[in-house]
Every structure is written in C-alpha cells, then in structure tokens.
N, C-alpha and C positions, 0 to 999 in steps of 0.2 A: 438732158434735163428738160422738163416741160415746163409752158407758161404758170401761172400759179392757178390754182382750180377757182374759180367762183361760187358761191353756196347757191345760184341761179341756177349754175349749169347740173350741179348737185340735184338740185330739185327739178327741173326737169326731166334727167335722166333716170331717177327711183319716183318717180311718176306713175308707171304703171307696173312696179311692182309688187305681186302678187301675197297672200298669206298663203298658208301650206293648205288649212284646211279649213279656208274662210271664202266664197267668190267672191276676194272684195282688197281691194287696193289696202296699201297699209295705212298712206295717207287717209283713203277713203277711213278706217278701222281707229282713224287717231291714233296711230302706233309710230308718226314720226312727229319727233319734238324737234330742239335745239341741231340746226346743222353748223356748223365751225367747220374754217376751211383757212388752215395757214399752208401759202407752198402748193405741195404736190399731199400733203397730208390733209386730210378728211376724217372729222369725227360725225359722227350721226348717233345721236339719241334715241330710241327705238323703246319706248312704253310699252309693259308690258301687261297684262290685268296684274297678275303678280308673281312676283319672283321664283319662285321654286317652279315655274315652268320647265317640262323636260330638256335639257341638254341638246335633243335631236332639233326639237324645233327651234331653238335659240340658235343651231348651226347653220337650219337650212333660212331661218329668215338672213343671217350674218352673210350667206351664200350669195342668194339670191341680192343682196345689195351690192355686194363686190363684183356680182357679174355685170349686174346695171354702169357700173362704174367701169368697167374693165379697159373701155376704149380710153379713159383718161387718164390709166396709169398711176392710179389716185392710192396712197398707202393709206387705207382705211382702216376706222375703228369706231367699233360698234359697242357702245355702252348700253347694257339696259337700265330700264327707270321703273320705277312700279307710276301705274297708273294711280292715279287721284279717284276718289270715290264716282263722282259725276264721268271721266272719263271710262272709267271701268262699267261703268250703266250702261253706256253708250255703246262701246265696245262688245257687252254681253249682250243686248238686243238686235247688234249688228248680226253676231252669230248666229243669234236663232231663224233670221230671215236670211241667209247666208250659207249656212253649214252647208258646206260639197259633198261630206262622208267621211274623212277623213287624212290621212297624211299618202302617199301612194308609197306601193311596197320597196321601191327604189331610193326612197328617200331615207328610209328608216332607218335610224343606226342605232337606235337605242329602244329594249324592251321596255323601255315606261310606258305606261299610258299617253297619249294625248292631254293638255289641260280640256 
C-alpha cells in the first residue's frame, strides 16, 4: 500500500500534460479544475468547452493523466465539467493560436469528428 497522494504531487505531475489537438498544457487550456486526493485515490476535474465532446478525445485526455500519474499508483477518476461561458472564451482563443492539426492517426478510436 502507498503513502496517501497529495493534490501537490497531483499538480506537479499533470503539469505538463498535453491536449490531443491543442500545443498547449491543459492547465495552460483551463481544462484542470477541482483536484481531490483521499488515500491512493485521485479525482481530477477536467473542463471541457462542452459535453458532447467526442468519446476519443475524452479517453485520450483520461489517458494521458493516468499516465502522468502512473508512477504513484494513484486509482484515478476523471470527471468532466462543461466550461463556464468566460472559461470557454478563453479556451476557444487558446485554440486558434494553438491548433497542431489535429488528433494523430494512432490515437483515434473513434470516427467522430474532433470538437
């Protein structure tokens, strides 16, 4: 059994976690809200513009945190939250100065579009 996680060690280690199809930290994107840390369990809040985001990329951002985490052995959970109007502004201007191209063909599991 491990010591209990702290939401420090939390936020340090999804620090430089990336978006799929954004060059830009999630952090940096406002897409991490509320972290909660009881034990070895970790909840992480993860904003999204809004909900009906495709499936794929709500797996690989859930991915790409669990792997941030991986060394702490942290049994995570990833809620989404829709972003707040202001938040969503923010986030959608990020992208236009941001956008990579797109999601890479490895990543994809799902034919929907990208939001």
């Amino acid at each position: 059994m491990t010591d209990s996680i702290a939401t420090a060690d939390v936020e340090a280690a999804i620090r430089d976690v990336t978006h799929p199809e954004i060059d830009a930290t999630l952090a940096e994107l406002g897409m991490i809200g509320t972290i909660e840390t009881d034990g070895e369990a970790v909840t992480i809040d993860v904003a999204i513009p809004m909900l009906g985001i495709p499936a794929a990329v709500k797996q690989i951002l859930s991915d790409r945190l669990a792997s941030a985490l991986a060394s702490m052995d942290a049994d995570l959970t990833v809620e989404f939250v829709e972003m707040d109007d202001g938040q969503r502004e923010a986030f959608f201007e990020m992208e236009q100065q941001n956008w990579s191209g797109g999601l890479d063909q490895e990543q994809t599991t799902s034919s929907d579009p990208p939001f």
